[in-house]
Structures are given as C-alpha cells and as structure tokens.
C-alpha positions as CSV (number, residue, x, y, z in Angstrom):
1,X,-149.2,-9.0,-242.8
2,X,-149.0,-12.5,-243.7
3,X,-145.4,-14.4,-244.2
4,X,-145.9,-13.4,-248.4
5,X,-147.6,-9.7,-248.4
6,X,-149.2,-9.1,-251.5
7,X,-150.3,-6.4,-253.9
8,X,-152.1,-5.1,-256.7
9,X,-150.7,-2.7,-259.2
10,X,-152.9,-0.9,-261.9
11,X,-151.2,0.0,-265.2
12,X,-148.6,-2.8,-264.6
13,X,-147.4,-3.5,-267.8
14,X,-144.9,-0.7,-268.7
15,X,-143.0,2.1,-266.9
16,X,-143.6,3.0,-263.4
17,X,-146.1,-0.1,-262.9
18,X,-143.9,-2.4,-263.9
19,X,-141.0,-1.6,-262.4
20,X,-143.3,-1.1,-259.6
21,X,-144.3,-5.1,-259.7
22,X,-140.6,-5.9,-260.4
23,X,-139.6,-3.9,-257.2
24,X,-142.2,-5.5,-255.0
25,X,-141.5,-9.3,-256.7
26,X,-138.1,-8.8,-255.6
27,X,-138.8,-8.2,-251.8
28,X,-141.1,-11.2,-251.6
29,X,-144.4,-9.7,-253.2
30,X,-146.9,-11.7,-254.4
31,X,-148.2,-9.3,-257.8
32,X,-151.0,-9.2,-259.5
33,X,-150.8,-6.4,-262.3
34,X,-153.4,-4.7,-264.2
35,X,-153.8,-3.2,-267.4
36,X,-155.4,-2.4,-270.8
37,X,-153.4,-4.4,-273.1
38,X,-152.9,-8.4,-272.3
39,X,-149.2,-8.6,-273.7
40,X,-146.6,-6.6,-271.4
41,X,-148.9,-7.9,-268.7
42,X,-148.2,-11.7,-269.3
43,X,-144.5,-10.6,-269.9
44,X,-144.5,-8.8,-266.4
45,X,-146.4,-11.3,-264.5
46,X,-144.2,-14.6,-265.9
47,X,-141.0,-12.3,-264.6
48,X,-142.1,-11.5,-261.0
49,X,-143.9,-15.2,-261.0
50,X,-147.2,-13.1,-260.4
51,X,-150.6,-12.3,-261.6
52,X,-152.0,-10.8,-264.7
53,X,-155.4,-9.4,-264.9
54,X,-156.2,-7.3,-268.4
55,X,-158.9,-4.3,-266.6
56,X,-159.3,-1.4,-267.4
57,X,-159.9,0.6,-264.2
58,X,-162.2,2.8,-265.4
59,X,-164.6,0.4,-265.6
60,X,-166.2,-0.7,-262.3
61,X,-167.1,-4.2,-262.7
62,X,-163.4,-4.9,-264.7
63,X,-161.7,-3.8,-261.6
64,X,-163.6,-5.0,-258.8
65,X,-162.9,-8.4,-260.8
66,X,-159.4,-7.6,-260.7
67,X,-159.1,-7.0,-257.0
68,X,-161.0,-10.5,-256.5
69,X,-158.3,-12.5,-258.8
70,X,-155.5,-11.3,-256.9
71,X,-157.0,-11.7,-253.7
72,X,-158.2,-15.3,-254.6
73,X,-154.9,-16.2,-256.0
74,X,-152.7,-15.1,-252.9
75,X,-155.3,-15.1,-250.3
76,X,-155.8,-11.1,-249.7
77,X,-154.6,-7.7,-250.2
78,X,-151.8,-5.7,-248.4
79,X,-151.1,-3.4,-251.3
80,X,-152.8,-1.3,-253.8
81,X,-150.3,0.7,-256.1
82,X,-152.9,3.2,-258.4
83,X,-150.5,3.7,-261.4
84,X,-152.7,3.4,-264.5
85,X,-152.7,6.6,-265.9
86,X,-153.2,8.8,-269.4
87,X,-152.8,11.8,-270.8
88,X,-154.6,14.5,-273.3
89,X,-152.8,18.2,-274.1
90,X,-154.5,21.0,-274.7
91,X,-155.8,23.9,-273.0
92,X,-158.7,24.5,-271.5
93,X,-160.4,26.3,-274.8
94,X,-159.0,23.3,-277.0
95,X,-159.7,20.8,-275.0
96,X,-162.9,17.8,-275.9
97,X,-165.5,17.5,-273.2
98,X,-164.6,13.7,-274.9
99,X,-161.0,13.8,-274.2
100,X,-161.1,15.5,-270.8
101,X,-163.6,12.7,-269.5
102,X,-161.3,9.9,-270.8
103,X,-158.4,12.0,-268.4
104,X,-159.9,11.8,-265.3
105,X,-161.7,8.6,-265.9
106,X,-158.4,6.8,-266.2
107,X,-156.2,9.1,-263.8
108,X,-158.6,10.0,-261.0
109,X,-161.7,8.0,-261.2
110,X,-159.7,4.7,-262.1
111,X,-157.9,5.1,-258.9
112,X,-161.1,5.9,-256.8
113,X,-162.5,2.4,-257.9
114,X,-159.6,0.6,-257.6
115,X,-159.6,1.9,-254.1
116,X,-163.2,1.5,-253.4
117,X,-162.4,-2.3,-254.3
118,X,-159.5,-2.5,-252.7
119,X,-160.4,-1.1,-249.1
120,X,-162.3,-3.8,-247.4
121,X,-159.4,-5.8,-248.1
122,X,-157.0,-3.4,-247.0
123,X,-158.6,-2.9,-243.7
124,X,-158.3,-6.3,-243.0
125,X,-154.7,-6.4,-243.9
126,X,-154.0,-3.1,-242.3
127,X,-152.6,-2.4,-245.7
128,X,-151.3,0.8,-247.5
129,X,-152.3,2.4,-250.3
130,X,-149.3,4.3,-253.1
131,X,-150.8,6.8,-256.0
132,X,-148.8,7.6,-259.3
133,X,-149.6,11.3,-259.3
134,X,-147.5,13.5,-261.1
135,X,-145.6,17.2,-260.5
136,X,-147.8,18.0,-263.1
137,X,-150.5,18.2,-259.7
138,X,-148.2,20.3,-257.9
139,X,-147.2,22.6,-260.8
140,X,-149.0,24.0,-263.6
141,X,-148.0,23.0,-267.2
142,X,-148.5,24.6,-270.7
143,X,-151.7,22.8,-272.1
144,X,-151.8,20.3,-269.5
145,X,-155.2,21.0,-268.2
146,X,-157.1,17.7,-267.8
147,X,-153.9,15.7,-266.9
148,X,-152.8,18.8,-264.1
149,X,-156.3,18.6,-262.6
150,X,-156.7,15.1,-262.9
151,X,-153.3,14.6,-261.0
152,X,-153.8,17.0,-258.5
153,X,-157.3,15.4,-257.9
154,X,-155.6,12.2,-257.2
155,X,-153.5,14.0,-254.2
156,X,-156.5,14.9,-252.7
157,X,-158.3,11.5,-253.0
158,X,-154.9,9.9,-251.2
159,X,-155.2,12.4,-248.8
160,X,-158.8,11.8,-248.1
161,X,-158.2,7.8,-247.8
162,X,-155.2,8.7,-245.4
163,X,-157.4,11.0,-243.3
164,X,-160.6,8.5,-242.8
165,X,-158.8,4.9,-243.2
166,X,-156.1,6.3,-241.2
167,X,-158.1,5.3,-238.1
168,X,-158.7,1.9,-239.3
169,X,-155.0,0.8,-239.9
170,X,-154.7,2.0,-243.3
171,X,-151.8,4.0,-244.7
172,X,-152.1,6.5,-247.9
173,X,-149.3,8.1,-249.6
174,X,-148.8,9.8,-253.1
175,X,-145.5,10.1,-255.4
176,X,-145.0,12.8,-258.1
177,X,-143.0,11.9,-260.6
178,X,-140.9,14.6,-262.7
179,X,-139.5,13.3,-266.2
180,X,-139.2,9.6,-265.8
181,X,-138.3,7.9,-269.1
182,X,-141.3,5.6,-269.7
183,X,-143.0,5.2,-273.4
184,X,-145.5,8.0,-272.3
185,X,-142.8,10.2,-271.4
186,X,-140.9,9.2,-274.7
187,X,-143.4,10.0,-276.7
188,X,-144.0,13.4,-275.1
189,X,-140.0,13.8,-275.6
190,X,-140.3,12.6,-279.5
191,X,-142.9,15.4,-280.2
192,X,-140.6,17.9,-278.3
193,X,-138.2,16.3,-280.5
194,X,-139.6,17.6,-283.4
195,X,-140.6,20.8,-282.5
196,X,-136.6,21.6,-281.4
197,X,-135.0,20.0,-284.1
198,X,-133.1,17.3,-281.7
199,X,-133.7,13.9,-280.7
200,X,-135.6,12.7,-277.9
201,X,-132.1,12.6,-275.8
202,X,-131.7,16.1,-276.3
203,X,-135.7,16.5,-275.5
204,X,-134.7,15.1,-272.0
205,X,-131.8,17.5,-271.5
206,X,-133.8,20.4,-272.4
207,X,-137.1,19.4,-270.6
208,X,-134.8,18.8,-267.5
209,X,-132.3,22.1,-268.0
210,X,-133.6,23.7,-264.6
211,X,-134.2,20.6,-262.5
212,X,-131.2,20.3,-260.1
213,X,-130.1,17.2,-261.0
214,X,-130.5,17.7,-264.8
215,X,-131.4,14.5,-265.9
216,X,-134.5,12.7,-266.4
217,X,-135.2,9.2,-263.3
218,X,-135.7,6.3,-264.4
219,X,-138.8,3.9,-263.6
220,X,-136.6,1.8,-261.1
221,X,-136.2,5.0,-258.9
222,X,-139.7,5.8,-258.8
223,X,-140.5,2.1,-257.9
224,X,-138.0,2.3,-255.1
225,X,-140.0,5.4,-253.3
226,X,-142.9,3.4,-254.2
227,X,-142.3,0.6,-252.7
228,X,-141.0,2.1,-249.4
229,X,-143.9,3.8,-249.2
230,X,-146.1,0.5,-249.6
231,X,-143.4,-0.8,-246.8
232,X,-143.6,-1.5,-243.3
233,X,-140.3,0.9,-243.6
234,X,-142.2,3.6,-244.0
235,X,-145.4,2.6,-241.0
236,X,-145.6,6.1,-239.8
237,X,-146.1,7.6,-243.3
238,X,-149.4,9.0,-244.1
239,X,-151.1,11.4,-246.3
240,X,-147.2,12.3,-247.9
241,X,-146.8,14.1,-250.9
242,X,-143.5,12.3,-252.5
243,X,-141.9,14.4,-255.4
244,X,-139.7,12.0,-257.3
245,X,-138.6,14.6,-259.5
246,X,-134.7,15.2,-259.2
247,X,-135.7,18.3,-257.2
248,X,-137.9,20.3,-259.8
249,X,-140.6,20.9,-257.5
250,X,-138.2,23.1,-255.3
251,X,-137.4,25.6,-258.1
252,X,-138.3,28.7,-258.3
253,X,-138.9,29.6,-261.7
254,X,-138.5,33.5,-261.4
255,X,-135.2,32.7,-260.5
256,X,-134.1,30.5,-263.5
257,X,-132.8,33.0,-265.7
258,X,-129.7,33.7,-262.9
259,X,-129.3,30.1,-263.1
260,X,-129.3,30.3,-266.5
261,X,-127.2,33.0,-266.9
262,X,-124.8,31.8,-264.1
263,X,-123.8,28.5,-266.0
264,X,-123.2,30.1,-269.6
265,X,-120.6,31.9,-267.7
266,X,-119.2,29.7,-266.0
C-alpha cells in the first residue's frame, strides 16, 4: 500500500456506504464514492475530502469510468467496497421478470462489474475487496425472493474472487447485515408500520424481538466490520462470511416460541 491507501465505495451516498466512506476517511482513506443520485454524493465526498462519481453500477461503461476517476485522482486502488444495492418484494409467483432483473442487476451484477473494473488495480495494490450482502442471503425471507437470491449470489461471487485472486494477493470478504437503520431499512419499517398499527420505532422492536441483542445496528457498526475487513488488520481474512446482525443468524427459529414464552414470564 502506498503512504494514503485508497478506495472505492459503490452506493456511497447514504447508509452503509457512507458511513462506510466516513469510516475509511477517518483512518487516512483517500474515497471516491459512487452512486445514482449526485446530491448525498457531493455531501459525502466534501465531508471525507474525497471523490464523487454519480454511476450507476449496473451499467458497464458508468462504472469502469468510475474506477478510472478514483484511480486517476489518488493514483490507484487498494479498496473496492460493493455496497450499492436494491430491493423488490414479492414472491416468486408475484414477482416481474422486469423487477427481478432490476434486483440482481443492481445487487449482484453491479458488484461483478465493479469488480471486474476494479481487479487489475487491486492486483497491483495487493488490495481487498468488502461486499454488502445481507442475512437475507443466509436466511430465507417472506416475499424476499429476488433480493434473497440476489444476496446470496453475491456471497458466492466474493467467495469465487477470494478463491482465484487469493493467489494473486487479493483479499475477499462479505458482511451480512441484519436490521440496520438506513432509509431502505426505514422504509421497509414504515410499511411494517402500517400494517401493525405502530410507528417505525416499534417496527424495529418487533422486526428485531428474536435477535439477541434486540435492537436494530446502526450504519457506523457495519462500517466498522467493513472497514476491518478492507484493513491490513484483518490480512489473513479471506473468503469470510461476516453476519453483522446482533446475532440473528444464530437463532433457531423452532425454538423462538420458548424464548417467547420464557420472557412474558419472566
């Protein structure tokens, strides 16, 4: 790495990403940040003294540009942090051949060309490599299936970059978030909101009733696993699966109700 290490992070502008690029800013990052909407990028990139690049990464030639900006501005690439991401409910029956591709272009494919960009780079840096995934590609959720597979594909793709970069100096490592309260997650919460007659505070408490720690993270503690991961902290990290998820991952759901049960008594 060079005296300033530097990365790239896709969907920079809110949440996870920009914490993300706040997090890395902070431990002598130079950032570029990516994203759809020019705004929140500006704001991000004025705050961490950094980079913004409006690309969507879906769309080759937008993010190939991308990777060239922030390697021209801080002279290459020792981090690529895939965070853009999207959703679309609905089961499989429900679900638009329309909205389904829009899914995994964003979540899975986005993240293969960022990659794909990012790689030459990255083997000359000796970089590393940190996908956004999601529990939701660990666990199965109600109407969830193009963001589930899409999320899941991801933690393959990470895996596969850890496996044949691996050789070449090139670290690859995944984090699924639970619940983290970014404006995706807050709209989820608002229409759960509705649909329970509470707020979206209460939405939090009840989507996180089972998780151990019973609370939704925050954006700052996902960017902290993040950037560990992206770390020379973490050099003998490869091919992880990180769940960031205040322990949900670990339960075991046919077991809930004697949870349940065991604090209304207690």
């Amino acid at each position: 790495m060079t005296s300033q290490p530097r990365a790239l992070v896709t969907g920079g502008g809110s949440g996870i990403g920009a914490a993300t690029a706040r997090r890395l800013a902070a431990a002598g990052y130079g950032v570029c940040v990516t994203g759809r909407r020019r705004e929140p990028l500006d704001k991000v990139a004025a705050e961490t003294a950094g980079l913004a690049v409006v690309a969507d990464t879906g769309d080759v030639g937008a993010i190939e540009d991308a990777v060239e900006a922030a390697v021209d501005r801080f002279g290459g690439l020792d981090v690529l942090v895939c965070n853009a991401g999207t959703g679309a409910s609905g089961a499989v029956a429900e679900q638009t051949p329309e909205r389904w591709a829009r899914v995994i272009e964003t979540n899975l494919t986005g993240a293969f060309l960022a990659c794909r960009a990012a790689l030459p780079h990255l083997v000359e840096s000796r970089g590393a490599v940190v996908t956004v995934a999601s529990l939701a590609g660990l666990r199965a959720g109600p109407e969830s299936a193009a963001y589930g597979a899409s999320k899941a594909g991801l933690i393959m793709l990470t895996r596969s970059i850890a496996l044949d970069y691996g050789p070449r100096g090139v670290r690859a490592n995944c984090v699924c978030p639970g619940w983290i309260r970014t404006p995706m997650a807050d709209a989820e919460m608002d229409e759960l909101a509705e649909r329970t007659g509470g707020d979206r505070d209460a939405a939090y408490e009840l989507a996180n009733r089972m998780v151990p720690l019973r609370r939704p993270g925050m954006p700052e503690e996902a960017a902290e696993a993040i950037a560990w991961l992206a770390s020379p902290a973490s050099s003998y990290v490869n091919g992880a699966v990180l769940p960031v998820d205040g322990g949900g991952a670990i339960v075991d759901i046919a077991s809930a109700a004697f949870e349940v049960e065991r604090s209304e008594t207690t």
